[in-house]
N, C-alpha and C positions, 0 to 999 in steps of 0.2 A: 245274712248277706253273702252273693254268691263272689268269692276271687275272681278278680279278672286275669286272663294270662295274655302275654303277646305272642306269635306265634310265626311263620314261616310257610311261604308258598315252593313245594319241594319240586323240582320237573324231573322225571324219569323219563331214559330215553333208551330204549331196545333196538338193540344193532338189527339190520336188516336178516335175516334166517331165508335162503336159498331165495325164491321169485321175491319173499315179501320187503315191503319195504320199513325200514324203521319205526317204529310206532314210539309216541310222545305221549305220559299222561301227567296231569298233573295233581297235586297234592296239598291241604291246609292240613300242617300240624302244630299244635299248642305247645310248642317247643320254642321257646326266645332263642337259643341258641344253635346258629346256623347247622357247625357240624352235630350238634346232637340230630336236630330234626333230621338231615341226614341219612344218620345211622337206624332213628328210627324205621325210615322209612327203608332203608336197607334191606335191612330184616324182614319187613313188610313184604316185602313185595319178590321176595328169597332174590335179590340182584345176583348175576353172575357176574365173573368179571369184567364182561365184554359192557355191560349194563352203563349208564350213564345216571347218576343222582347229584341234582346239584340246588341245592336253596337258591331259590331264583327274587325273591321279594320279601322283607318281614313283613308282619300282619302286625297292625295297631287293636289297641285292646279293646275297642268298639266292635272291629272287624273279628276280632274269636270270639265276643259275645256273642253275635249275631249267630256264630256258627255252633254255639251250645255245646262247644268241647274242652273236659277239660285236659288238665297235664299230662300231655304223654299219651296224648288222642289225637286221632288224626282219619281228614276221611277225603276222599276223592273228589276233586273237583268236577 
């Protein structure tokens, strides 16, 4: 029998860089806890400081089944 985990929808948000304009992407990670998912995705995604990461929604444990990830996975929405 497979663990269920709950998990966290992450938004990343990139300050605008000269003409372009900010770019938004978003994130499910099997991370129950907000600031971890986070940090995960942090790291992921090399954030600089200007970068925006904020746990936007948790995920119930139906919704990370569905997504076939386990702890400390995570994949773009």
């Amino acid at each position: 029998m497979t663990a269920l985990f709950t998990g966290q929808t992450v938004r990343v948000t990139t300050p605008a860089l000269g003409d372009a304009k900010p770019t938004t992407e978003f994130y499910i990670v099997a991370e129950p806890r907000p600031l971890k998912a986070e940090a995960i995705i942090r790291v992921a995604v090399r954030a600089t400081s200007g970068t925006r990461v904020d746990a936007i929604a948790p995920r119930s444990p139906a919704e990370m089944k569905s997504f076939s990830l386990g702890p400390g996975q995570y994949r773009r929405k």
